[in-house]
C-alpha positions as CSV (number, residue, x, y, z in Angstrom):
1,X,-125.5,-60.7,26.0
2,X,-121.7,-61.6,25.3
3,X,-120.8,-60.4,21.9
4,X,-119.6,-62.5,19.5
5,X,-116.2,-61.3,18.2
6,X,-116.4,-63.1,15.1
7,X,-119.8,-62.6,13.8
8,X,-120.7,-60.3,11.1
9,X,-122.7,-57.3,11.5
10,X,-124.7,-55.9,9.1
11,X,-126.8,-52.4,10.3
12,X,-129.3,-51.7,6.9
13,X,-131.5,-49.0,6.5
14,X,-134.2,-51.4,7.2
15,X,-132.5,-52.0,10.9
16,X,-131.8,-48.7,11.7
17,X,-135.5,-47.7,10.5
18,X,-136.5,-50.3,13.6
19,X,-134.1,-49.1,16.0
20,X,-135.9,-45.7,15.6
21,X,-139.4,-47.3,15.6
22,X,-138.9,-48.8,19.4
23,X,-137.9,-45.5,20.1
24,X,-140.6,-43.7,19.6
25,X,-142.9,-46.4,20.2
26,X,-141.6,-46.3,24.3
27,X,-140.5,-43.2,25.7
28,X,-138.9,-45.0,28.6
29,X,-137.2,-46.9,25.9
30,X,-135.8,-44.1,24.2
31,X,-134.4,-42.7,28.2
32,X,-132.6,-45.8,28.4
33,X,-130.7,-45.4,25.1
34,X,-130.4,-41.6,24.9
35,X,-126.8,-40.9,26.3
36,X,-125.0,-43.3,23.5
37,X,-127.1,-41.6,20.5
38,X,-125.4,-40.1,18.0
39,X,-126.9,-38.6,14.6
40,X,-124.2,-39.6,12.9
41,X,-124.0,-43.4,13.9
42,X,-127.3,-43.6,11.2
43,X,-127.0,-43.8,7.3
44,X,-127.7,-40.4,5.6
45,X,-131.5,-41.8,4.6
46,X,-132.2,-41.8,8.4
47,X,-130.3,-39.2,10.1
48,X,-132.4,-36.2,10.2
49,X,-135.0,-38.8,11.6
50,X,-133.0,-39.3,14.9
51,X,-131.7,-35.2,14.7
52,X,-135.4,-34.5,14.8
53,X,-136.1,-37.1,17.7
54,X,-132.6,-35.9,19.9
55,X,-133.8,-31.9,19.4
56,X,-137.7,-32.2,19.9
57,X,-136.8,-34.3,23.2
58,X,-134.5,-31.9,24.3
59,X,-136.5,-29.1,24.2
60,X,-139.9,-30.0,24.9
61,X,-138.9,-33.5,27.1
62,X,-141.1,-35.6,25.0
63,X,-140.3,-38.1,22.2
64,X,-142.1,-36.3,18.8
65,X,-145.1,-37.7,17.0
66,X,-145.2,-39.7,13.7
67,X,-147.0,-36.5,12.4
68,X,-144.3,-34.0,13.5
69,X,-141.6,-36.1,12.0
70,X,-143.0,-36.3,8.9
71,X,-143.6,-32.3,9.0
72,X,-140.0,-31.5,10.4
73,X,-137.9,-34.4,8.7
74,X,-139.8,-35.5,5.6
75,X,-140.1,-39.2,6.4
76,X,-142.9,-41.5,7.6
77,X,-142.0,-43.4,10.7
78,X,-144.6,-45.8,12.5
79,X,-144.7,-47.3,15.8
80,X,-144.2,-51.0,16.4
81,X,-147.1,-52.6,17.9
82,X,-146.1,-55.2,20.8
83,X,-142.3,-54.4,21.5
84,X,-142.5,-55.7,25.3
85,X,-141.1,-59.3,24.8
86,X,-138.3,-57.6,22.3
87,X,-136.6,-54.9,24.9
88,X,-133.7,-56.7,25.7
89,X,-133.4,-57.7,22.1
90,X,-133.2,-54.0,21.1
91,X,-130.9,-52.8,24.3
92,X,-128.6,-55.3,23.1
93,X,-128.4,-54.7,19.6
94,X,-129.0,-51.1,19.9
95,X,-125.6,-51.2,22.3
96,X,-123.5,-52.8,19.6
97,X,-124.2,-51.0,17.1
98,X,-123.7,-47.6,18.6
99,X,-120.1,-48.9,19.9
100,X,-119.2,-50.6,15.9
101,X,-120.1,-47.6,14.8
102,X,-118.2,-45.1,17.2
103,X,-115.1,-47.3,16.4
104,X,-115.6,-47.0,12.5
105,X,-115.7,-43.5,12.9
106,X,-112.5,-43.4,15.3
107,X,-110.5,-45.3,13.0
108,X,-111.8,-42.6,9.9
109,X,-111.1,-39.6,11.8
110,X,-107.8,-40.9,13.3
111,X,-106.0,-41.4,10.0
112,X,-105.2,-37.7,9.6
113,X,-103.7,-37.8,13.2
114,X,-101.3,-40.7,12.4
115,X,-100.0,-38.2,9.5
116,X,-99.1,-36.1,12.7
117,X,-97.7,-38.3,15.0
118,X,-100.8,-37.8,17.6
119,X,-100.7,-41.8,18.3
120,X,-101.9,-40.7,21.9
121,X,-104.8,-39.2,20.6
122,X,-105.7,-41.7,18.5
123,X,-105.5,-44.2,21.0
124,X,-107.7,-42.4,23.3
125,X,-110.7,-42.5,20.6
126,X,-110.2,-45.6,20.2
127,X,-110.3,-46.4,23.7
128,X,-113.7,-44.3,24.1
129,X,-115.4,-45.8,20.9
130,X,-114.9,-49.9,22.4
131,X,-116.0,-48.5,26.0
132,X,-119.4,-47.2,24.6
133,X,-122.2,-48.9,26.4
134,X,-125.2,-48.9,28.7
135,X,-125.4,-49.1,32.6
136,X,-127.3,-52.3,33.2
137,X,-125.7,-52.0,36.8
138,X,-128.3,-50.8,39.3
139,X,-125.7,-50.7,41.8
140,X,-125.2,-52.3,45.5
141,X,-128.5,-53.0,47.4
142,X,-127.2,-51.4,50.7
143,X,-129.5,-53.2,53.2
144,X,-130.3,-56.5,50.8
145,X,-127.1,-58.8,52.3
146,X,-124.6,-57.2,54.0
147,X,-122.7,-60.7,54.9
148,X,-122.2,-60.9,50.9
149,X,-121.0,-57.8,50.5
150,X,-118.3,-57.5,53.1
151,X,-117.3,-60.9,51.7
152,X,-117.3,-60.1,48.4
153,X,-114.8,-56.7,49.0
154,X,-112.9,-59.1,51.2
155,X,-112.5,-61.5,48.2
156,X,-112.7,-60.6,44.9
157,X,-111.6,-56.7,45.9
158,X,-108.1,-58.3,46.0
159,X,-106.7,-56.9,49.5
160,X,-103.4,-58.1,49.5
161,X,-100.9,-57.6,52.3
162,X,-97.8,-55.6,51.9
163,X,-95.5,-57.9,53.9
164,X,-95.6,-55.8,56.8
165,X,-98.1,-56.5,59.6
166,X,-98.3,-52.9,61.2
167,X,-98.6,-51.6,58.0
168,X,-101.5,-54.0,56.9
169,X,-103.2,-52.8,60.4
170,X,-103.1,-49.3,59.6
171,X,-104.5,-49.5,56.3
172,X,-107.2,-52.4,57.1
173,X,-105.3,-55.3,55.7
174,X,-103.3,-54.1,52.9
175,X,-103.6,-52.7,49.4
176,X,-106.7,-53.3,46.8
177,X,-106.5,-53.8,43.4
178,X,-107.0,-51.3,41.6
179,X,-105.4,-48.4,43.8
180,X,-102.4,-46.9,43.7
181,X,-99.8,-46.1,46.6
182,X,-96.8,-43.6,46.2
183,X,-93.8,-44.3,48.5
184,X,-92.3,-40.6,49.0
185,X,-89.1,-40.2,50.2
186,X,-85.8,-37.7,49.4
187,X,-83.1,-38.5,47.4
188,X,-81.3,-42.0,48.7
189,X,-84.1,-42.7,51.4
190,X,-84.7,-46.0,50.3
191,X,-87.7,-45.6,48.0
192,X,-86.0,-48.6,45.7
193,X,-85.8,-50.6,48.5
194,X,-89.3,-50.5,49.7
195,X,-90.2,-51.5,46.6
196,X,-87.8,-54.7,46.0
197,X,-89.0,-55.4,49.4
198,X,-92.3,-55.4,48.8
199,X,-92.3,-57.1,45.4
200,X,-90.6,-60.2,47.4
201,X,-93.3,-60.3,50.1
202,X,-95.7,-60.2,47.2
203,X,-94.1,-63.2,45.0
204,X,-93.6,-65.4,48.5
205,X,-97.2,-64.9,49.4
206,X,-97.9,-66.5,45.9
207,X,-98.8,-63.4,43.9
208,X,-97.7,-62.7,40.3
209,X,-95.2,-59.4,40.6
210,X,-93.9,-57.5,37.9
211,X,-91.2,-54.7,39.0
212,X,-90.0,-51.6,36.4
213,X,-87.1,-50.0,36.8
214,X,-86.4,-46.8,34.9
215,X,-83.6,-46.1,37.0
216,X,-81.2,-49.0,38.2
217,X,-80.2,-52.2,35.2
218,X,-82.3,-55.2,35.5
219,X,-79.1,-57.2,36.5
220,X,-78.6,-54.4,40.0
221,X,-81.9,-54.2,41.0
222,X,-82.4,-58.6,40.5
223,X,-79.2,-58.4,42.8
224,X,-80.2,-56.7,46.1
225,X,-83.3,-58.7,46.1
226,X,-81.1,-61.8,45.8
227,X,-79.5,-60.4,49.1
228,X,-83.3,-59.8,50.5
229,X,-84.5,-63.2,49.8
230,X,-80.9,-65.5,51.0
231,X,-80.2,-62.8,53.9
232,X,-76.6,-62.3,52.5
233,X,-74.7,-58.9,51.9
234,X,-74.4,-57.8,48.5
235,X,-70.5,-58.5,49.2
236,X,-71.2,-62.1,50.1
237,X,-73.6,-62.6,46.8
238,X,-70.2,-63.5,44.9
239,X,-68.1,-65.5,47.5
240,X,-71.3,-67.8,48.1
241,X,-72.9,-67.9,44.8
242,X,-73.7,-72.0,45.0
243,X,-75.7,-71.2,47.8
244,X,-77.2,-68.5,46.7
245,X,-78.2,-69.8,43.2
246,X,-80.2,-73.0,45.4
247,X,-81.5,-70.4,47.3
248,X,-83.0,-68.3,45.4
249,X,-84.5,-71.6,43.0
250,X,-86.0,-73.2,45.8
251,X,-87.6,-70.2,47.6
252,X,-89.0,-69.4,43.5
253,X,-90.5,-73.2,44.0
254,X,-92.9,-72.2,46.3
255,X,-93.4,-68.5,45.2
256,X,-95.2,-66.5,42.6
257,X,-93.8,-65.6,39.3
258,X,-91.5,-62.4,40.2
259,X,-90.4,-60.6,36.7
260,X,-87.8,-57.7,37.0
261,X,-87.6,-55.3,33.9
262,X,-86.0,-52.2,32.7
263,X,-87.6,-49.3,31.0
264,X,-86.1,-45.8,29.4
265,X,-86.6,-43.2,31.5
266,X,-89.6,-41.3,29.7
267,X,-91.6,-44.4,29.3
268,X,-95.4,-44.3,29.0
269,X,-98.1,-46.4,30.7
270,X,-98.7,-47.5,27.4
271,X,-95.1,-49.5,27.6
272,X,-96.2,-51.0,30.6
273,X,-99.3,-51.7,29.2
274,X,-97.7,-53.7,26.4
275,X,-95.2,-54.8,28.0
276,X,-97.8,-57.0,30.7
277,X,-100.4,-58.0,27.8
278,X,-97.0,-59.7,26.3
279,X,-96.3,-61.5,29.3
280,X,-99.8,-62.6,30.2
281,X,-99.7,-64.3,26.6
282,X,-95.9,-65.7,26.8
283,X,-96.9,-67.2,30.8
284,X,-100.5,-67.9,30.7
285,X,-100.3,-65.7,33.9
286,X,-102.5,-62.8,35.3
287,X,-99.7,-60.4,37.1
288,X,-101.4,-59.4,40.7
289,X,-99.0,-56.8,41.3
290,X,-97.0,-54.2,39.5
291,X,-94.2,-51.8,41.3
292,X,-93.2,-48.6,39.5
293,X,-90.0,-47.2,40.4
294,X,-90.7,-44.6,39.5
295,X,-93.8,-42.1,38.7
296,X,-91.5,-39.0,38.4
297,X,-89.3,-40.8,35.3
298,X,-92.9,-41.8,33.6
299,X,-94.3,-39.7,30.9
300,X,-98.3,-39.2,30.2
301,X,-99.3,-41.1,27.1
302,X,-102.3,-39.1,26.0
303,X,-101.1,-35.5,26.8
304,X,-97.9,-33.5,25.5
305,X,-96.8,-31.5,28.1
306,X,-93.9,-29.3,28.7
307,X,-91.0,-31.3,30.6
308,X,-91.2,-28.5,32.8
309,X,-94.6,-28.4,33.9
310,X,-94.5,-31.1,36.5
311,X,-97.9,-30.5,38.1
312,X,-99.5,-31.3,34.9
313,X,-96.5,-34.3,33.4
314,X,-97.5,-35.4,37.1
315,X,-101.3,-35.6,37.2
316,X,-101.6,-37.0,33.9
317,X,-98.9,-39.8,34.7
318,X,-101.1,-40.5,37.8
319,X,-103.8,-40.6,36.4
320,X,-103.1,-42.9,33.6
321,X,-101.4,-45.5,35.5
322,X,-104.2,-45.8,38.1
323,X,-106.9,-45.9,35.3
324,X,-104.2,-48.9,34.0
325,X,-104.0,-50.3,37.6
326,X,-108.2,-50.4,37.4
327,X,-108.2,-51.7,34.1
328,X,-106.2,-55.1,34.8
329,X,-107.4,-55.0,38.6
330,X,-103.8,-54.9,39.8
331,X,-102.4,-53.3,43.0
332,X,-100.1,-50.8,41.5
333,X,-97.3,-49.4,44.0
334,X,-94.9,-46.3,42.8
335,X,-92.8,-44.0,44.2
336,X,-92.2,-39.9,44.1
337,X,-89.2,-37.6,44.9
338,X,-89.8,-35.0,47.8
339,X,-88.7,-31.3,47.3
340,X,-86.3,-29.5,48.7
341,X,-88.6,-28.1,51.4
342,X,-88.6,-31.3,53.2
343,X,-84.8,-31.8,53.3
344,X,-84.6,-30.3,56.9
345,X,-88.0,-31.3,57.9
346,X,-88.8,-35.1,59.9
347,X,-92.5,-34.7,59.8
348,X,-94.0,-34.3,55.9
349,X,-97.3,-33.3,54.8
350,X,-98.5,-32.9,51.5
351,X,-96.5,-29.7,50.2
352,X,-93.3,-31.8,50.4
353,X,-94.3,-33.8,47.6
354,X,-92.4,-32.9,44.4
355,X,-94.6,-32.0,41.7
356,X,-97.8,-30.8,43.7
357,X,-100.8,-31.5,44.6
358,X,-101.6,-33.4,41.8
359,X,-100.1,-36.9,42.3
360,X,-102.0,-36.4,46.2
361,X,-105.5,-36.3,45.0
362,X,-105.5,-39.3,42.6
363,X,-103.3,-41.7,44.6
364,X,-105.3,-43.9,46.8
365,X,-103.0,-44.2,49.2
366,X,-99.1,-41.3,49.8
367,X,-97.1,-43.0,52.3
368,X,-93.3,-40.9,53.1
369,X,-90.2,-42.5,53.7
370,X,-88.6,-41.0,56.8
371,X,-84.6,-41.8,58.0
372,X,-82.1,-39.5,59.3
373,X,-78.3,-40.5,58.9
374,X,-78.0,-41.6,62.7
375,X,-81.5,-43.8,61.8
376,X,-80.1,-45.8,59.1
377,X,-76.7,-46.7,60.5
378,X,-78.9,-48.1,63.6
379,X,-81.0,-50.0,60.4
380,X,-84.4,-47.8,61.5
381,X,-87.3,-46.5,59.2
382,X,-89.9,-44.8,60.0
383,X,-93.2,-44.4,57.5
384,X,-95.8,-41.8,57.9
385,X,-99.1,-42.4,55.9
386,X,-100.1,-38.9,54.5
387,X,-103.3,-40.1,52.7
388,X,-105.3,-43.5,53.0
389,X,-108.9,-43.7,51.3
390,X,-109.3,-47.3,52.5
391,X,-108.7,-47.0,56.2
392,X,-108.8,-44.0,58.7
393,X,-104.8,-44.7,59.3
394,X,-103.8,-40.7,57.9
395,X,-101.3,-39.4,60.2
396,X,-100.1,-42.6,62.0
397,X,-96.4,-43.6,62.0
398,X,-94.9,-46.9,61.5
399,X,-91.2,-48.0,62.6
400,X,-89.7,-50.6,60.7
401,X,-86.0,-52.3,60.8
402,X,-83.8,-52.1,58.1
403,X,-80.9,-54.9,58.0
404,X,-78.1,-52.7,56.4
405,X,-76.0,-56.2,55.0
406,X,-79.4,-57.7,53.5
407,X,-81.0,-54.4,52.6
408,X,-84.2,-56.3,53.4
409,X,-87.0,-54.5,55.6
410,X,-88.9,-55.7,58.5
411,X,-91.4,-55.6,61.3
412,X,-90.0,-53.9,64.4
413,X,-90.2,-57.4,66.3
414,X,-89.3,-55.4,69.6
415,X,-91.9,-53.0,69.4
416,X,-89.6,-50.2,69.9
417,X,-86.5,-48.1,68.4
418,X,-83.3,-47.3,70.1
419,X,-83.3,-43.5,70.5
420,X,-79.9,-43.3,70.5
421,X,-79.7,-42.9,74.5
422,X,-80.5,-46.5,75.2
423,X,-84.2,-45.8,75.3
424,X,-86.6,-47.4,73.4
425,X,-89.6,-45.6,71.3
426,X,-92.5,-47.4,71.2
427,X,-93.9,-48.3,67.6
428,X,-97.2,-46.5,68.7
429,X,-94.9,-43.1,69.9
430,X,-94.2,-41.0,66.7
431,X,-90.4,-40.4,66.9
432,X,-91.2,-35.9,67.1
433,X,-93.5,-36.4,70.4
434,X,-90.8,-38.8,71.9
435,X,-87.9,-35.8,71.4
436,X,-90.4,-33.3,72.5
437,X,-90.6,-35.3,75.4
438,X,-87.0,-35.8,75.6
439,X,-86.5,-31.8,75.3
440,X,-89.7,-31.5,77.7
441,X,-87.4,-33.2,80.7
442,X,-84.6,-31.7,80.5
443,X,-86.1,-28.6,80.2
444,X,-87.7,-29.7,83.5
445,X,-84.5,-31.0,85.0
446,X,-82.9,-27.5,84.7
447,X,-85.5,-25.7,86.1
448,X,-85.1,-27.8,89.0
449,X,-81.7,-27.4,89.4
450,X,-81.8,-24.0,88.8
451,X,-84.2,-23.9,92.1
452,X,-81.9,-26.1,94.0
453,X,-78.8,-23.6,93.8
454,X,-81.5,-20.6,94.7
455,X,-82.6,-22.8,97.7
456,X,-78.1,-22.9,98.5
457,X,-78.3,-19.0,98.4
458,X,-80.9,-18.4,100.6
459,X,-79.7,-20.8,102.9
460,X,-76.6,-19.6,103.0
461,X,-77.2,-15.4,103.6
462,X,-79.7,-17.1,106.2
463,X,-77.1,-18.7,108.2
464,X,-74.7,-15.0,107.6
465,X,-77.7,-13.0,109.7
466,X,-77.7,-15.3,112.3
467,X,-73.8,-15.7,113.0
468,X,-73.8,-11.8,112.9
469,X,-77.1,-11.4,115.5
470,X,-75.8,-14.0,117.7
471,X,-72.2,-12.3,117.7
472,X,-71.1,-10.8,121.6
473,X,-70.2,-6.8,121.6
474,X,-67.2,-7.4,123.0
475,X,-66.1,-10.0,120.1
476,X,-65.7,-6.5,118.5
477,X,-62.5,-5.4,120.9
């Protein structure tokens, strides 16, 4: 039953004395309810009623008699006669008031830690007191309709591609709501631009986008994707402004709503947070996608910790903004910093990710960012997926182009990168086994020629013995 957000609730003695009466009247009852009782939910003329209830059930697993109530708590409770046709009334009721009355007590016991400052804190009750309520869910029938199903995760799970077809392949399609996926790259690899990039595919495909920046001015980052979108250079943006202001209005035309905004360094998800429930009621629009750039600047919102203490700053941050990506049933895409341990390194694994662990284990999907110097002046990426839970694509590599004047980021339409010797790596060759097997041939090739000029030698001392057997005795005088 929906609640009705306006209607007045009022929980007597009298009610509460029923609510305890279907409990004891149907154990099963009772089951259902027990793990969103609380003692102190009930007025003072009832509560050692349900304490008595709560601790005899606990101990001896069986909801007490009207007889041993009256002996332990003093009061004369009787069973309700017929309560078959009123479950669902009691479920429901019984549900709402639990949750009013966890968020009374919330707001009570949080006014001592708004003295303090602890907003986070308080929020956090808060937030546990208005999620109070019973699992009505009996799950997913596995074998019932598996059609349905697939067709429902297909549809309402909110896969939504990345832009980028090989990427989509490797992790089933693209992103779901609700998940979060870290871009990790070093310092200047191009995390920023992934994202822009990204957040463009998204709004052209029709998809409401909202991109934070806690690093670069609104104004800068609204500018390279104005070079994405009309393929200019960032120098040409200027000199062709006309065309690029009818550009980038008629492409909006047929495109999502796209919304570029700045945050402090040391925000919290709970600016985000704000910030989107603002612009779903200014637009009338549901945002679809959210880019983060990026996790490291972010803050937790619940926890104080130590600037210091990344691991924990880190898993906190994660967690919050994936629990916030769940919540409005967004795909949520961020981006980390690598450590120093992967400066010199072209493969990465999971101890390259600044911070720890942490950030690994609640991301849904860690893609790295991989381009050496020689890579980008050629316009190549290459993206290895370090952790996918929605496809089996872990350890795959992905080669996209990079167009150095547009700083927009494509498919490798050639199926191939230029190694640099006029050779071309295949998209499906990871860019390590193809200089292993580089280094494997010529490794090869000197052996070879090291044979060939041992073949010369013998040859030669070979013809020497012969000259000298075939020589006459007198060619000595």
């Amino acid at each position: 039953m929906r609640e009705n957000m306006s209607e007045i609730k009022e929980y007597s003695l009298d009610l509460q004395k029923l609510f305890v009466q279907f409990m004891i009247t149907d154990p099963e009852l009772y089951s259902r309810v027990r793990s969103i009782i609380r003692p102190e939910y009930f007025d003072r003329g009832i509560r050692k009623v349900v304490d008595t209830i709560i601790s005899h059930t606990e101990e001896y697993s069986t909801v007490p008699t009207t007889d041993i109530i009256k002996a332990q708590a003093g009061q004369e409770i009787e069973k309700v006669d017929n309560i078959e046709q009123h479950v669902d009334w009691f479920i429901d009721e019984f549900e709402t008031f639990c949750r009013h009355k966890a968020i009374e007590r919330a707001i009570i016991e949080s006014a001592d830690l708004l003295e303090t400052g602890k907003y986070g804190e308080v929020e956090t009750r808060i937030k546990n007191a208005v999620q109070i309520g019973l699992a009505r869910s009996l799950g997913t029938d596995y074998f019932e309709d598996p059609r349905a199903r697939l067709e429902k995760l297909k549809d309402n799970n909110g896969q939504i591609s990345t832009g980028w077809k090989v990427l989509d392949d490797k992790l089933y399609g693209g992103i779901n709501r609700g998940e979060i996926t870290i871009f990790a790259g070093g310092s200047g690899a191009g995390k920023s631009l992934f994202m822009q990039n990204m957040s463009l595919n998204w709004a052209q495909l029709g998809m409401n986008v909202v991109y934070f920046t806690l690093e670069l001015s609104e104004e800068l980052s609204s500018m390279r994707m104005d070079a994405m979108l009309t393929d200019r250079s960032t120098k040409r943006i200027f000199k062709e402004l006309d065309e690029v202001e009818l550009t980038v209005k008629t492409k909006g035309k047929q495109s999502g709503m796209l919304r570029v905004k700045y945050l402090p360094s040391g925000s919290t998800v709970n600016d985000l947070r704000s910030y989107i429930k603002e612009l779903q009621i200014q637009t009338g629009k549901r945002v679809d996608c959210m880019c983060v750039d990026y996790l490291d600047l972010l803050m937790p919102a619940t926890k104080r910790v130590p600037a210091g203490d990344l691991f924990i700053k880190d898993k906190y941050v994660t967690e919050e903004i994936r629990n916030f990506a769940m919540e409005t049933e967004t795909v949520m895409v961020t981006a980390s910093q690598l450590n120093r341990s992967a400066v010199e390194e072209i493969e990465f694994d999971h101890s390259h990710i600044a911070g720890g662990i942490s950030k690994i284990q609640t991301a849904d999907n860690v893609i790295g960012i991989f381009t050496s110097q020689a890579m980008r002046e050629r316009g190549q990426y290459q993206l290895q997926l370090l952790k996918t839970r929605s496809s089996s694509g872990v350890g795959s590599k992905i080669n996209l182009v990079f167009d150095r004047d547009s700083l927009k980021i494509t498919d490798d339409v050639t199926d191939g990168f230029d190694d640099g010797d006029g050779e071309q790596i295949s998209n499906t060759l990871n860019i390590v086994d193809a200089l292993k097997k580089k280094t494997t041939i010529t490794a090869e090739t000197v052996q070879n020629s090291q044979k060939s000029e041992e073949q010369t030698d013998v040859a030669k001392n070979l013809r020497a013995m012969l000259k000298t057997k075939t020589r006459s005795p007198f060619d000595e005088n």
